[in-house]
C-alpha positions in Angstrom: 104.8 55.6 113.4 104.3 57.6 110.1 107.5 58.6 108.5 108.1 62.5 108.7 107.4 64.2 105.2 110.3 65.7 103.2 110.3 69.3 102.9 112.0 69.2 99.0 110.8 72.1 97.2 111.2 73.5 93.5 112.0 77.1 92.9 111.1 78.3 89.0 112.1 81.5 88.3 113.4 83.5 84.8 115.5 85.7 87.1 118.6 84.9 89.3 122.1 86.5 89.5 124.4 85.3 87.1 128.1 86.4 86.6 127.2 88.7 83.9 124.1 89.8 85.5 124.8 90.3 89.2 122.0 92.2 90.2 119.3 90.7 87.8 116.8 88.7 90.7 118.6 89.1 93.7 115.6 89.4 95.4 114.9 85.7 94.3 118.3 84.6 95.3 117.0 86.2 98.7 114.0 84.2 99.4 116.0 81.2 98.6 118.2 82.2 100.7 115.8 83.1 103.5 113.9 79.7 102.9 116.2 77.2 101.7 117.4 76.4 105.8 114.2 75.2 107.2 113.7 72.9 103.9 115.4 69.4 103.8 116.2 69.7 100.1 116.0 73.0 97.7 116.5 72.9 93.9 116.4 76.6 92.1 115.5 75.9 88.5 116.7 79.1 86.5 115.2 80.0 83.0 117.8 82.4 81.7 116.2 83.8 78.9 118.6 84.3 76.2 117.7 86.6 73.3 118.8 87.1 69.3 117.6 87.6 66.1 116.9 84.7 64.3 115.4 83.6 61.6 112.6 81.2 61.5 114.5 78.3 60.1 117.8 79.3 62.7 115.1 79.8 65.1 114.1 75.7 64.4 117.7 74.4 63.9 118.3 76.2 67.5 115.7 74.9 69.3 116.2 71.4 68.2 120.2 70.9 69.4 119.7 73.1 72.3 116.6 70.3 73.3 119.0 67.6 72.6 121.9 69.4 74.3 120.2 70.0 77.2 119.1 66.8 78.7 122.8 65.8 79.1 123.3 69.2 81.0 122.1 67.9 84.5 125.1 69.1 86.6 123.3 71.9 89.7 125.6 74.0 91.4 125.4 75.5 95.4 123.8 78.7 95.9 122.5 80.4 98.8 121.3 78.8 101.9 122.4 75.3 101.1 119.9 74.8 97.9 121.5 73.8 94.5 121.2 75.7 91.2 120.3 74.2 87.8 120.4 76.4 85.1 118.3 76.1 82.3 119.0 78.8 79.2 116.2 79.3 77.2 116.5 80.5 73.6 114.0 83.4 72.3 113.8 85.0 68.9 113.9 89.1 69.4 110.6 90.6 69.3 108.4 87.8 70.9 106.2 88.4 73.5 104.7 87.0 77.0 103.2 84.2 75.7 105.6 82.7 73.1 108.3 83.4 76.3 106.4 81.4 78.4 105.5 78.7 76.1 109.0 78.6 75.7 110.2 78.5 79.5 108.0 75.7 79.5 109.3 73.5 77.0 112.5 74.2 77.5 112.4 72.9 81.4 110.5 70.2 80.2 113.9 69.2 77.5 116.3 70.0 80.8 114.5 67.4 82.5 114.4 64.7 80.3 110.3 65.2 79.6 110.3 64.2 83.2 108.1 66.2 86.2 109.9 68.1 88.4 110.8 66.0 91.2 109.7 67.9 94.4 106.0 67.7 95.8 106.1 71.9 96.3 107.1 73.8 93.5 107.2 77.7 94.2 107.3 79.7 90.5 107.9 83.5 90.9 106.3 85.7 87.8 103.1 83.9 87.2 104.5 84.5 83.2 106.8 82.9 82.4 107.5 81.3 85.9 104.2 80.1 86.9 103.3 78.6 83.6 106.3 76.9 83.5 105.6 75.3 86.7 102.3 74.2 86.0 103.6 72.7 82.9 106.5 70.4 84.7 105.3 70.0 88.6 104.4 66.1 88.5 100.4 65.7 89.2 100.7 65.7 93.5 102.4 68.4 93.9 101.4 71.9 95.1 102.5 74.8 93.2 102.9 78.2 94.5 103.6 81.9 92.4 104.8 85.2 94.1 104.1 87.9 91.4 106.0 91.1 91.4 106.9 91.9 87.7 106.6 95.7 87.4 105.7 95.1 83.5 102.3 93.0 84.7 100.6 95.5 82.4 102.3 94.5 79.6 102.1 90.7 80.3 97.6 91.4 80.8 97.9 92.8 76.9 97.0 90.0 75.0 94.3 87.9 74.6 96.4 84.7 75.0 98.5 85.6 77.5 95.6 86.9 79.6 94.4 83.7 79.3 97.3 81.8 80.3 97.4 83.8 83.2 93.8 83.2 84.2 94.8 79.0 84.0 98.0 79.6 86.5 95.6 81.5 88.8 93.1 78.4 88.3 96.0 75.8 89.3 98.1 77.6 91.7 97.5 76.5 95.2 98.5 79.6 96.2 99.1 83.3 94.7 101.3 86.0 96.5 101.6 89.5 95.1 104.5 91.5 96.8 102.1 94.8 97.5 99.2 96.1 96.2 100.8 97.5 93.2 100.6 94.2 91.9 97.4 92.6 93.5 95.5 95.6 92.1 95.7 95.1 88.8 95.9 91.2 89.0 92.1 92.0 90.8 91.0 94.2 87.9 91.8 91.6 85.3 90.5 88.3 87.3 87.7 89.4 89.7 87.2 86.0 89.7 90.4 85.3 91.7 90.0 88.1 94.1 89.7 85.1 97.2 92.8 83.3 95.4 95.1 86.3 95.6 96.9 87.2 98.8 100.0 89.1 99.8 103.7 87.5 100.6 106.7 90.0 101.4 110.6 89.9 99.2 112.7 89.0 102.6 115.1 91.8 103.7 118.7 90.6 105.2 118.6 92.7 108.6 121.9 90.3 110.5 124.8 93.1 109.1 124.4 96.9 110.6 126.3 99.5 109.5 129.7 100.3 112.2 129.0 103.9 113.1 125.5 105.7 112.7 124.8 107.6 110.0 125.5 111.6 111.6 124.9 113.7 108.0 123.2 113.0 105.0 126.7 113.9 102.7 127.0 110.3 101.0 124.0 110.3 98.4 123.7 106.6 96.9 121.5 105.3 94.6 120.8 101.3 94.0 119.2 100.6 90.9 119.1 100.2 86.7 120.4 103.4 85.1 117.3 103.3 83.0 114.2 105.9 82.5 112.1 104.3 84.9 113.9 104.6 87.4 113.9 108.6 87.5 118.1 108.8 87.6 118.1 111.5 85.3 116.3 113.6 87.3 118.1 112.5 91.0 121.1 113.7 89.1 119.8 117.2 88.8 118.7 117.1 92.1 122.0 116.4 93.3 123.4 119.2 91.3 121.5 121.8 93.3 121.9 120.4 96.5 125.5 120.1 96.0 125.9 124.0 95.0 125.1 124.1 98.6 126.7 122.1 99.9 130.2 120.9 98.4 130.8 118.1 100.5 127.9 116.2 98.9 128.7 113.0 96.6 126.3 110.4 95.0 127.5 107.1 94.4 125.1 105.3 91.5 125.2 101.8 91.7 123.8 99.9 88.6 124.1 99.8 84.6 121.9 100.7 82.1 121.1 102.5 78.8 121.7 106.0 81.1 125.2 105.7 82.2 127.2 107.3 79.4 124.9 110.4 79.4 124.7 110.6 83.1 128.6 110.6 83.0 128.4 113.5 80.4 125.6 115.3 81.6 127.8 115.3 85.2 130.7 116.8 83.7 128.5 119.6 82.0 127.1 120.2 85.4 130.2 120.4 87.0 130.4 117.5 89.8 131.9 115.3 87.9 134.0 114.7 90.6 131.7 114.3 93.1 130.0 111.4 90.7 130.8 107.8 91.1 129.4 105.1 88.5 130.8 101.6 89.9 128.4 99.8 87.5 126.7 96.5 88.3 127.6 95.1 91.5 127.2 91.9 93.3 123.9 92.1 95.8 126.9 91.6 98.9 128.9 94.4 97.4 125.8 96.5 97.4 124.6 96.3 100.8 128.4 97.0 101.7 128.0 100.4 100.2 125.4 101.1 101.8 126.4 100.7 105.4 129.2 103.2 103.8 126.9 105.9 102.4 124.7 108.2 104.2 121.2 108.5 102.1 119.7 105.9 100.0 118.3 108.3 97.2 115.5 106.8 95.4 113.8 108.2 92.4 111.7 105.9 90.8 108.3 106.4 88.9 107.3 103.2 89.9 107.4 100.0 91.5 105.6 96.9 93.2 107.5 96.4 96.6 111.0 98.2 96.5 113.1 95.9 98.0 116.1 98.8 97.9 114.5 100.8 100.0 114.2 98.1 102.8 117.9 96.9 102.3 118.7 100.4 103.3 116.7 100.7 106.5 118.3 97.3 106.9 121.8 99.2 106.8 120.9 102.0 109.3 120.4 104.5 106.6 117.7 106.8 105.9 115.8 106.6 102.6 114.6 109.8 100.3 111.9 107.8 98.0 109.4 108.3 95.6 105.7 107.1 96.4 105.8 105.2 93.4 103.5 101.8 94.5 105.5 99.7 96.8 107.5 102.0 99.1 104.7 103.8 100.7 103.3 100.2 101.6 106.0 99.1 102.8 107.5 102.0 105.1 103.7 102.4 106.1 103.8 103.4 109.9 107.7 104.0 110.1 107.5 106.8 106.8 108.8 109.5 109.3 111.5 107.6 110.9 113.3 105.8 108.2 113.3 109.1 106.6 111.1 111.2 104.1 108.6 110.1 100.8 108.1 112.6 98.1 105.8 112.5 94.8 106.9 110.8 91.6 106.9 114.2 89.6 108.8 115.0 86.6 111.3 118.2 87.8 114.1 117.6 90.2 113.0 120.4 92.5 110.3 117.6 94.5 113.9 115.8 95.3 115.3 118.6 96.6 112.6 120.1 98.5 112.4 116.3 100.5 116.0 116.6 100.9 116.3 119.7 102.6 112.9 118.3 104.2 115.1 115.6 105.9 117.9 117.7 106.4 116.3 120.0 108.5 114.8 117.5 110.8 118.1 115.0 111.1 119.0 112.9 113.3 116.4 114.3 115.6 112.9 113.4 114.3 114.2 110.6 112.5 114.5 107.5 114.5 116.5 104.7 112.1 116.5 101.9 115.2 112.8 102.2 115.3 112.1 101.6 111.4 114.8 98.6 111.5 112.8 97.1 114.1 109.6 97.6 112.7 110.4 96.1 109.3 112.9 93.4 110.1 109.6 92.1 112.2 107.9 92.5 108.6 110.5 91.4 106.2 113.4 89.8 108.1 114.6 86.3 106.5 113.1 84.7 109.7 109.8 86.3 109.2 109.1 85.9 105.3 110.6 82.3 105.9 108.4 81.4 108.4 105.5 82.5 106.0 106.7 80.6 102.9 107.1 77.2 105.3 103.7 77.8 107.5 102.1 77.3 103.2 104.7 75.2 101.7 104.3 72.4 104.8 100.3 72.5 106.5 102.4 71.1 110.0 105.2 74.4 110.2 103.3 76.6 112.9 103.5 80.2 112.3 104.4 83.3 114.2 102.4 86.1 114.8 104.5 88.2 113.3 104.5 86.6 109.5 104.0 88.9 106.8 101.6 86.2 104.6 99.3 88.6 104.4 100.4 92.6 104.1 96.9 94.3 104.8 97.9 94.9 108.7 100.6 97.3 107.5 97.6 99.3 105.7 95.3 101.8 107.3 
């Protein structure tokens, strides 16, 4: 009788939480999470990417102890789902760019393990730079490697001539390719037309076990989940809030991040006038986060762009509605439950599209918005079970799949 295979597989990914860094690739941490039970064996190889200014000849003098160094660093840690951590910092000059990083990734898992392969027959990479690269560069010859892209800077990394091409070769020698939504597949089509059959769609999985204790019964909690940077339209949710809350006192927003915003939000509240209605908590632990927001009443999202938004989901997941930009991945993902999990408005550059959805969804809450029908619908979408079930059905050819798995995202699409 032939021996049952092992299901051991490699995660390679340039973002994970760290202590510092709490909320920097949760939504890695969550598909390891989500994954990591059905698989006899789970080993998360982090590149932490750590950046200075260095000379050339520092630049040199670093890169050779940290190689040495780092082939005596072997000790992994537990992290989520019973899979063990190994983290692998990676030394980058300031001012380099996609390529060089992923060179780098490379070479530097290749010094943590000794020059050895990576010692798992399926390795899934996330970021196809610098993750996929580096996987293609370690996996040992059998194995089967897989990339989930969801980088909102793909642009960026599609620049240059050599990273383009570096790209092309992990879409050459991945077994298999997931983007998270359209937002990313659509540009990954436009620059390799010749991958077009090689790229497919794979969800971020959602936690949906915890609900919040009480339904939500107003919409006076405002909370917003996110970096405290430009992108992310927090200057503008502020100002929204502002006017809203000269109707309505009661109102507070809660923002729950860091960034390069959070001293002049903090000023900019105080010349408003709500200071006191303003909470900042900073970065918080992905547990800490979804706590809030089983406290809060409305996820407020403001964002000019992004590939799958798993915020908005986690929310749902809590049992609380979600005012949110159609900014790429939200639209695609709330497709068929917009209505019920609450109300989408147009990335625009004045507050007054915020307020307009708010007072949108206040005039038609709790009775045309039906938050037990959207948690259904998109736990059977992104649920741990679900996305898990999708990741094992490729990982291992025997794991029969549902008929719910969200491998491929088109059915949520018109």
């Amino acid at each position: 009788m032939a021996a049952t295979p092992v299901k051991d597989v490699a995660i390679v990914t340039p973002w994970y939480p760290t202590r510092d860094m709490p909320f920097r690739g949760a939504f890695v941490q969550a598909m390891v999470g989500a994954t990591a039970p059905g698989c006899d064996r789970v080993t998360v190889y982090h590149g932490d990417a750590w950046v200075a200014a260095l000379s050339d000849r520092d630049d040199e003098l670093v890169g050779r102890a940290h190689a040495e160094l780092l082939g005596l660093a072997t000790e992994q840690t537990p992290t989520v789902g019973g899979a063990n951590l190994r983290y692998v910092p990676v030394p980058i000059p300031r001012g380099r760019w996609h390529a060089e990083i992923a060179h780098r990734h490379a070479a530097t898992l290749k010094a943590a393990l000794g020059g050895k392969p990576i010692d798992a027959p399926v390795v899934h990479a996330h970021v196809g730079l610098p993750g996929g690269w580096a996987a293609i560069r370690n996996a040992r010859p059998d194995a089967r490697i897989f990339v989930t892209e969801h980088a909102t800077f793909l642009d960026q990394v599609l620049d240059t001539p050599e990273a383009r091409q570096m790209y092309d070769e992990v879409l050459h020698q991945a077994d298999g390719f997931f983007a998270v939504g359209e937002a990313v597949r659509a540009p990954l089509l436009a620059a390799f037309p010749h991958h077009a059959d090689r790229i497919t769609f794979i969800a971020n999985p959602i936690d949906f076990d915890v609900s919040r204790p009480e339904p939500v019964t107003d919409l006076r909690r405002w909370l917003y989940v996110g970096g405290l940077i430009p992108r992310k339209g927090v200057d503008l949710l502020l100002e929204a809030f502002a006017t809203c809350r000269a109707e309505d006192p009661t109102l507070t927003l809660t923002l729950v991040g860091a960034g390069e915003l959070a001293g002049r939000l903090a000023e900019r509240a105080a010349e408003l006038g709500i200071a006191e209605a303003v909470t900042q908590t900073g970065a918080v632990a992905p547990d800490e986060a979804l706590r809030l927001m089983r406290e809060h009443d409305l996820l407020v999202h403001n964002s000019r762009f992004e590939t799958f938004g798993v915020t908005v989901i986690e929310a749902a997941a809590a049992g609380m509605p979600v005012l949110v930009t159609r900014c790429g991945g939200p639209e695609e993902t709330l497709a068929g439950v917009e209505e019920s999990a609450g109300e989408l408005i147009d990335v625009a550059d004045t507050p007054d599209v915020i307020v307009a959805g708010y007072r949108r969804l206040r005039s038609r809450f709790p009775q045309q918005v039906d938050l037990a029908l959207a948690r259904r619908e998109l736990a059977a979408r992104y649920s741990y079970p679900a996305v898990a079930r999708a990741h094992h059905r490729i990982w291992f050819a025997d794991t029969p799949a549902g008929p719910s798995d969200p491998v491929s995202v088109p059915a949520q699409r018109s």
